[in-house]
C-alpha positions as CSV (number, residue, x, y, z in Angstrom):
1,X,-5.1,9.7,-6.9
2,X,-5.2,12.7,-5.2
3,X,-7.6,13.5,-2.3
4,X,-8.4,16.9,0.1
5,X,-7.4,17.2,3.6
6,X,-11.0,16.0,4.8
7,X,-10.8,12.9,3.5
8,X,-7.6,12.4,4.4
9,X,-8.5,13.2,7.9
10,X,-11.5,10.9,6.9
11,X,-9.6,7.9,6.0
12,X,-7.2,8.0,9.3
13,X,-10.0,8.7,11.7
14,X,-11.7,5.2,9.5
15,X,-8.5,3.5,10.2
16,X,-7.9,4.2,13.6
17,X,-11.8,2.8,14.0
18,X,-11.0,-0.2,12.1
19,X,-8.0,-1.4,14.2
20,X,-9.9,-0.7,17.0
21,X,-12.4,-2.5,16.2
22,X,-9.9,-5.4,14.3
23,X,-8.5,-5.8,18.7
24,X,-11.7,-6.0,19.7
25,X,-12.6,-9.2,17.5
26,X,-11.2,-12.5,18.1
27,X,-8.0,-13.6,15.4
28,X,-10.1,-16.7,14.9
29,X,-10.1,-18.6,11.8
30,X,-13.9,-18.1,11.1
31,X,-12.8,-14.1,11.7
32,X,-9.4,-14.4,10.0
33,X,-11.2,-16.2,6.8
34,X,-14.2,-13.7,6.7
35,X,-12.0,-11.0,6.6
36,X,-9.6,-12.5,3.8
37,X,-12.7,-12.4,1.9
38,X,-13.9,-9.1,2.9
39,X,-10.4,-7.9,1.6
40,X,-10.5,-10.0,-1.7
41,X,-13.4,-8.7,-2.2
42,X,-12.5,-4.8,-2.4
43,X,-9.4,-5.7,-3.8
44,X,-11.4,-7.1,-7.0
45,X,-13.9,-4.2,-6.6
46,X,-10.9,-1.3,-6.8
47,X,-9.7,-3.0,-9.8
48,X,-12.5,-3.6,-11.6
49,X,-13.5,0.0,-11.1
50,X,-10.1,1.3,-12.2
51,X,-10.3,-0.9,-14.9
52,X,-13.5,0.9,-15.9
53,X,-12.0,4.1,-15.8
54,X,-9.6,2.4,-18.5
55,X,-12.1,1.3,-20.5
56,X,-13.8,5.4,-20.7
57,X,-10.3,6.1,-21.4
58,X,-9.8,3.7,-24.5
59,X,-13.0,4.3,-26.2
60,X,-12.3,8.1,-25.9
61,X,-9.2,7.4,-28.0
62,X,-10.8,5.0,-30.1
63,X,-13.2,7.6,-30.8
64,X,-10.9,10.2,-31.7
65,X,-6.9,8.7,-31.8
66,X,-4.7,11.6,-30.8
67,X,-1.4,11.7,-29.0
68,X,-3.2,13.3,-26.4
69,X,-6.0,10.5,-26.1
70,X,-3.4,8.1,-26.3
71,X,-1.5,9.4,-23.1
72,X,-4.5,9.2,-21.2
73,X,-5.3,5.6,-21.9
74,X,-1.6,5.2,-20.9
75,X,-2.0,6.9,-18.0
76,X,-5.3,5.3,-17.1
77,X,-3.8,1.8,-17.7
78,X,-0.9,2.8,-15.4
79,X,-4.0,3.2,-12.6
80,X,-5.5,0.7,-12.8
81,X,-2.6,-1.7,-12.6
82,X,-1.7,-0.3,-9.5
83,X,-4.9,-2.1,-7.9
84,X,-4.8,-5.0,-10.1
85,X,-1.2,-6.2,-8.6
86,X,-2.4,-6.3,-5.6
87,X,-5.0,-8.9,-6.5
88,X,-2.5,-11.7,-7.3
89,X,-2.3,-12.2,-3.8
90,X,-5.5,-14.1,-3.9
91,X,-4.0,-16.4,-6.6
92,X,-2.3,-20.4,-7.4
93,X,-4.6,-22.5,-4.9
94,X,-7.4,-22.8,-8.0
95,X,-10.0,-20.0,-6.6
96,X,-12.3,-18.4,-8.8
97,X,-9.4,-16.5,-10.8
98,X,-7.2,-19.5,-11.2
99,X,-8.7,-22.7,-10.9
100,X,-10.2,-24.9,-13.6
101,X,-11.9,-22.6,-16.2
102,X,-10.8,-19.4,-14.4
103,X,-10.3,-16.5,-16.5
104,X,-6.4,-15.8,-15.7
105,X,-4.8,-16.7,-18.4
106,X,-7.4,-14.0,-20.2
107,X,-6.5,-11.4,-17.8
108,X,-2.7,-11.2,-17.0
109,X,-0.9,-13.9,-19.0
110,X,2.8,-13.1,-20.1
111,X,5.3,-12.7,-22.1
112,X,3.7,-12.3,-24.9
113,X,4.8,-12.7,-28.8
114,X,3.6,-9.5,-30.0
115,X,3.5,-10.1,-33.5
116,X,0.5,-12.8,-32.5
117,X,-1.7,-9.8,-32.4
118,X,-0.1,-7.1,-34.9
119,X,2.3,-6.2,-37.1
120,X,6.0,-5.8,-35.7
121,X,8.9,-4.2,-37.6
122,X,10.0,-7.6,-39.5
123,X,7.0,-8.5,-39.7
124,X,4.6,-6.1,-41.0
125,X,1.5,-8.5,-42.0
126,X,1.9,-10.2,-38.7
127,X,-1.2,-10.6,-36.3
128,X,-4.5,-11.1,-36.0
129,X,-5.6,-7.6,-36.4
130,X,-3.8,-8.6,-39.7
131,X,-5.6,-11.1,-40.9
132,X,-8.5,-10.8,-42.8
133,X,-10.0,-14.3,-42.3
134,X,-10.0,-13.6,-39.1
135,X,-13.4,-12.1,-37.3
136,X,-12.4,-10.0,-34.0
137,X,-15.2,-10.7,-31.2
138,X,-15.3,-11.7,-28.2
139,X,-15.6,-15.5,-28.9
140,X,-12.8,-15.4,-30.9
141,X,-10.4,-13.6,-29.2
142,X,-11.4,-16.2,-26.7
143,X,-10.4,-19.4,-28.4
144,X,-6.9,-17.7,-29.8
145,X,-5.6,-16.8,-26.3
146,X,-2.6,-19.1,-25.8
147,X,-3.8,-21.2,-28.9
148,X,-0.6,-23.1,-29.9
149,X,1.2,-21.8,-27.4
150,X,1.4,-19.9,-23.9
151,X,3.2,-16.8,-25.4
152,X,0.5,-16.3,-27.9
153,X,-1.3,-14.1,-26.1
154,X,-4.5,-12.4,-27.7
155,X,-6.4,-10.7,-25.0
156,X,-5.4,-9.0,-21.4
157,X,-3.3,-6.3,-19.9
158,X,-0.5,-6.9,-21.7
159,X,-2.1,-6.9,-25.1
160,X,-4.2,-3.8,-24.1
161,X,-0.8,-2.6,-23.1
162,X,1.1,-3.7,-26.1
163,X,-1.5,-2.0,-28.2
164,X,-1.3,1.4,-26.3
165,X,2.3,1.6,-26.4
166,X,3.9,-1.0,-29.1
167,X,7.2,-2.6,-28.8
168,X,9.8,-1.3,-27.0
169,X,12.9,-0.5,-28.8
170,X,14.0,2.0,-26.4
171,X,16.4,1.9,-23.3
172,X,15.6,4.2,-21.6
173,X,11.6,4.6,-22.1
174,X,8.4,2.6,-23.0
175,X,7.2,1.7,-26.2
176,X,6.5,4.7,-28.8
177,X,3.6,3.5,-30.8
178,X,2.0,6.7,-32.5
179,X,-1.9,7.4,-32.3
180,X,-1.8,7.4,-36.3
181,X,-1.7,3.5,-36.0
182,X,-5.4,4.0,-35.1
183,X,-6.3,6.1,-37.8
184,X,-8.0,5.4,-41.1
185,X,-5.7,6.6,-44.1
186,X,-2.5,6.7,-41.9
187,X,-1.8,2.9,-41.0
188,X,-3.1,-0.5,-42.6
189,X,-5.9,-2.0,-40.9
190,X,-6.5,0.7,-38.6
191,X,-10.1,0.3,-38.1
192,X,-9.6,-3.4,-37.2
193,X,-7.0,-2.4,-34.4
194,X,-9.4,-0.2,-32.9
195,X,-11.9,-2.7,-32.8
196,X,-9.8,-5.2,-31.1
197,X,-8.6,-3.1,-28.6
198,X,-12.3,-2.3,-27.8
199,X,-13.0,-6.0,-27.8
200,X,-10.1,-7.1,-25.6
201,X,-10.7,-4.0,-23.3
202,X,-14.6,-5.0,-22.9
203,X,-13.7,-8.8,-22.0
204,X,-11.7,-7.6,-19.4
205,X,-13.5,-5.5,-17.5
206,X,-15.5,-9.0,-18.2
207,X,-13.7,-11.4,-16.9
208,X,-12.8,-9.1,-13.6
209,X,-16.7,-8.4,-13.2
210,X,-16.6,-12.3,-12.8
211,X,-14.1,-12.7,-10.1
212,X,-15.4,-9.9,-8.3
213,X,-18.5,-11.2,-7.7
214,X,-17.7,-14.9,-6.4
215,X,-16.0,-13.0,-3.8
216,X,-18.8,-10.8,-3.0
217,X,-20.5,-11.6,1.0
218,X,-23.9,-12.8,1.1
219,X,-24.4,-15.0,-2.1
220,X,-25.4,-18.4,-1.3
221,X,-23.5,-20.3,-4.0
222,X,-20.2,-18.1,-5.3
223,X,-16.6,-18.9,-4.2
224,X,-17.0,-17.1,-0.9
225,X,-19.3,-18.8,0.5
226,X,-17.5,-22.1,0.4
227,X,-14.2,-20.6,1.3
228,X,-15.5,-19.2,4.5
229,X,-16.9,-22.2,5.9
230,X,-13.7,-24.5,4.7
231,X,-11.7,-23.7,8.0
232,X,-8.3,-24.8,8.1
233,X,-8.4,-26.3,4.3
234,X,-9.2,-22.2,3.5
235,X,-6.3,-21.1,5.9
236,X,-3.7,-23.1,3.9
237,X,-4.8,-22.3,0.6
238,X,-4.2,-18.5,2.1
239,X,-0.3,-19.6,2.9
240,X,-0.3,-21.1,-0.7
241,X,-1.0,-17.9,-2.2
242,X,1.1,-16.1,-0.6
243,X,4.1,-18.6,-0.6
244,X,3.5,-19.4,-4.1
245,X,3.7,-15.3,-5.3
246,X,6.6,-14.8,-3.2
247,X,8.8,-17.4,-4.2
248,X,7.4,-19.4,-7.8
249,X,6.0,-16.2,-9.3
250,X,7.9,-12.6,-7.8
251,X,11.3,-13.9,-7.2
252,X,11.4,-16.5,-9.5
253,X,9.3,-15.9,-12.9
254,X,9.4,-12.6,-13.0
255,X,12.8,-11.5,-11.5
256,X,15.4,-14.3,-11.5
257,X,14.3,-15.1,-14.7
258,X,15.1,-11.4,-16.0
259,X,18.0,-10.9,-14.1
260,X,19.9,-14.2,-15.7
261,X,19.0,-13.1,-19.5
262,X,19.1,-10.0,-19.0
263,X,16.4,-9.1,-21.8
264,X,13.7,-6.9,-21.4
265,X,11.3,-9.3,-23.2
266,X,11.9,-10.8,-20.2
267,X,9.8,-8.7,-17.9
268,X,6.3,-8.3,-16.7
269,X,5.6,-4.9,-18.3
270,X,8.1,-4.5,-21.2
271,X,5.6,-2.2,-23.2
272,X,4.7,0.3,-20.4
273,X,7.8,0.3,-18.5
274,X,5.5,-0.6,-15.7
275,X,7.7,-3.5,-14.3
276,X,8.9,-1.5,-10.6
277,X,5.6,-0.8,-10.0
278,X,3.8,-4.4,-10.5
279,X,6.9,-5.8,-8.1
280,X,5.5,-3.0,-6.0
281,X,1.9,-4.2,-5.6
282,X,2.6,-7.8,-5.6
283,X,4.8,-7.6,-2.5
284,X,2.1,-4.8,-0.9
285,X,-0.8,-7.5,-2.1
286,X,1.0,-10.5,0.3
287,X,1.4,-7.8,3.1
288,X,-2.6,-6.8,2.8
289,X,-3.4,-10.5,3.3
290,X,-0.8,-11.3,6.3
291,X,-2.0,-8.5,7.8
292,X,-5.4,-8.0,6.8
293,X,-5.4,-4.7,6.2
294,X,-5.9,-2.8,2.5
295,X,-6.3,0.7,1.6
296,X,-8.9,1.3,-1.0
297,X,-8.9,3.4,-4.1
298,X,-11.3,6.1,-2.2
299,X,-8.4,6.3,0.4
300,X,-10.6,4.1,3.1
301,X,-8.6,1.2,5.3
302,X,-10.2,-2.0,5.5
303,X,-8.6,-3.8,9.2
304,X,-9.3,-6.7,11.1
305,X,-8.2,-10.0,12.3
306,X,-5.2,-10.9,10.2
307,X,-3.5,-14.1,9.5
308,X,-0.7,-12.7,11.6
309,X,-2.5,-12.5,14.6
310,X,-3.6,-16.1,14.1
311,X,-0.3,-17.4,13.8
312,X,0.7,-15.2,16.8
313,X,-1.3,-17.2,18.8
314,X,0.6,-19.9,18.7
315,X,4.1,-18.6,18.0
316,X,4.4,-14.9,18.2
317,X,8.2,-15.1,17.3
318,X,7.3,-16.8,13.9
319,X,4.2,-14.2,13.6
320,X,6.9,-10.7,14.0
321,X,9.4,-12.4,12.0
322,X,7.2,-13.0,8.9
323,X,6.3,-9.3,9.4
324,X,9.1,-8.1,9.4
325,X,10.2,-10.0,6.9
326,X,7.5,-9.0,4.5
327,X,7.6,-4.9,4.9
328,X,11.0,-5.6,4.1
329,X,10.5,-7.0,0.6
330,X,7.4,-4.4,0.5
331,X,10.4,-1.7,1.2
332,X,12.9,-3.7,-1.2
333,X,10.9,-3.6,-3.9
334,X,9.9,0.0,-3.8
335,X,13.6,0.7,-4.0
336,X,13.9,-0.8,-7.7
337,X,14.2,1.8,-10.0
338,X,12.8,2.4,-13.2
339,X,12.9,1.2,-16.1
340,X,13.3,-2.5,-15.0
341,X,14.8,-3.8,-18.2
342,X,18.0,-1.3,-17.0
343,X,18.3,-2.5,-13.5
344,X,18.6,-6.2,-14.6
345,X,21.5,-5.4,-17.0
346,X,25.6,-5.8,-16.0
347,X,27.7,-7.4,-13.8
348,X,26.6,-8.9,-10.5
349,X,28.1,-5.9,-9.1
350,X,25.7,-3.5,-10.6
351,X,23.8,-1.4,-8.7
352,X,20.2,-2.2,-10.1
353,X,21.3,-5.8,-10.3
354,X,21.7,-5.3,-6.6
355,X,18.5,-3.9,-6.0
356,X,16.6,-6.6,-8.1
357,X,18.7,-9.7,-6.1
358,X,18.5,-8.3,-2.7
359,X,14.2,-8.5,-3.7
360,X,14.8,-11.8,-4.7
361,X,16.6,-12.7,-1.8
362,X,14.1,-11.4,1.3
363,X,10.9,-12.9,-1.2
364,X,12.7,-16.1,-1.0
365,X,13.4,-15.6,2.8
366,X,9.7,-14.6,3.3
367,X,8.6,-17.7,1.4
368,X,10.6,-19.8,3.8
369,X,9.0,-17.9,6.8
370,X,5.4,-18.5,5.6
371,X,6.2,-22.0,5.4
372,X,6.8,-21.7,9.4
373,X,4.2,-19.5,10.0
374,X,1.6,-22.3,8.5
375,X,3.4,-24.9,10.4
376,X,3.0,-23.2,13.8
377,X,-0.8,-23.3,13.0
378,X,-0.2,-27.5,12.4
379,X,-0.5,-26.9,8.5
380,X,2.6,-28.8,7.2
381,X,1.6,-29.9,3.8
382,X,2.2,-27.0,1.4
383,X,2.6,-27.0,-2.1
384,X,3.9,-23.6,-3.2
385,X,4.4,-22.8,-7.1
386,X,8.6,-22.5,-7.8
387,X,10.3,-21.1,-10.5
């Protein structure tokens, strides 16, 4: 996103005020908890709206499929998974996104068998854009996601993403669907696969609508409200989330499990080639939480009293050392180049390989120094998600 010099000026001169402010309020965990909210919040809000600006995109190609439609869907999906990653910070301690009913496995479940939704190269009647019988809406999208099992996945941003860009077969790119798949007269069933695109893209922007708003301030009866007032229950589910994506999730799921089958269906965003930059956002996601600080889409800086300062409280030596820790998995991961699928391939001595376990290494290390931050603030029992 690109902005002028006034708003950059804008959003330092808001920064500056907002860490001013963040020293002049109190790290404590009423403050600390508020703020996580606060920061949750417009975390949801960014992606959602990005998410919106998706959604234009689509219809516009579903309207008229042409390569040139088609890249800009790309390109808007691209967006607005930038925001979204940053979101899975507030995940795996059964909030609004996770917990019982919660709409994640809707939204971001992976890997997915592609030919669940449409026809692959062995398989060209596969699918349920395929099949006749079946009616594509909302409801029924619904009840086939992860029917019969977790890799058949019929709705989220991977099958947006799978249907904007198709299988890749290609080493060094994405996936090279053509637009013509979407066009009457030029591929079977092409007037169902718009439609389900359209359907899947709608219950998305859905299902984030949803979580955004439990996490809105001033609502009487949405997840926020009982989160703020749950004092140091709240505060650990905080260090869940955060241990749980750094070591279970990151460094575990998604990169150790690449890295020893080498296989690119093995990675977050095989379609897209989007893999570097969802490391990326979930490493800058646990650093907006420790230090409760997040830059918005617009460019403005949310800042105040931050999980870090808590913990510093009682053990300023832990508090640095998970800092540092976590800017340097931040800076780790930025370092990954793309395409994923070729830094996970050769020998241990390889230098993507390299790049991808020295990740994997400070996530784990980072895991291990949450778990000491949390116990310098007397919370000892932590269940954090492995691989």
């Amino acid at each position: 996103m690109k902005h002028g010099l006034q708003a950059f000026a804008f959003g330092v001169a808001l920064s500056v005020t907002s860490q001013l402010l963040a020293a002049a309020t109190p790290a404590t965990t009423s403050a600390v908890l508020a703020q996580y909210a606060d920061i949750a919040h417009a975390t949801y809000e960014d992606s959602l709206q990005t998410a919106k600006v998706m959604q234009q995109a689509i219809d516009a190609f579903i309207a008229r499929p042409s390569a040139e439609s088609q890249r800009a869907a790309q390109k808007a999906w691209r967006d607005a998974r930038e925001f979204y990653g940053q979101t899975e910070a507030f995940r795996f301690y059964g909030g609004p996104i996770d917990g019982e009913n919660g709409p994640e496995p809707r939204i971001n479940a992976w890997p997915m068998d592609e030919s669940y939704v449409d026809a692959v190269p062995e398989r060209p009647d596969a699918g349920l854009i395929n099949d006749p019988r079946f009616v594509i809406n909302r409801e029924n999208v619904i009840a086939q996601n992860e029917r019969g099992g977790e890799e058949n996945i019929a709705s989220g941003w991977h099958a947006i993403e799978f249907l904007l860009w198709g299988q890749d077969t290609n080493e060094n790119g994405p996936g090279n669907r053509s637009y013509t798949d979407f066009v009457d007269g030029q591929a079977p069933n092409a007037d169902r696969r718009r439609q389900y695109l359209k359907v899947i893209t709608d219950l998305l922007i859905q299902d984030l609508t949803t979580v955004a708003k439990e996490w809105k301030s001033g609502r009487k009866f949405n997840y926020r409200a009982q989160f703020e007032k749950g004092g140091a229950e709240s505060v650990r589910k905080i260090f869940v989330g955060l241990g749980s994506l750094s070591r279970g999730e990151l460094a575990g799921e998604r990169m150790e499990v690449a890295l020893a089958s080498q296989d690119q269906e093995d990675e977050h965003s095989c379609f897209s080639d989007n893999t570097h930059r969802d490391i990326v956002n979930d490493a800058l996601g646990i650093e907006n939480v420790w230090l409760a600080r997040y830059k918005r889409a617009d460019g403005t800086v949310i800042d105040g009293p931050s999980l870090r300062d808590l913990v510093a409280r009682q053990d300023a030596a832990v508090a640095e050392r998970t800092t540092q820790q976590i800017a340097k998995s931040v800076m780790l991961a930025r370092a990954i180049q793309p395409p994923f699928d070729r830094e996970i391939v050769g020998g241990r001595d390889a230098p993507g390989r390299q790049r991808v376990q020295a990740t994997v290494d400070s996530l784990i290390q980072q895991s291990k120094d949450l778990v000491d931050a949390a116990a310098a603030l007397g919370i000892t029992k932590l269940t954090l998600g492995q691989p």
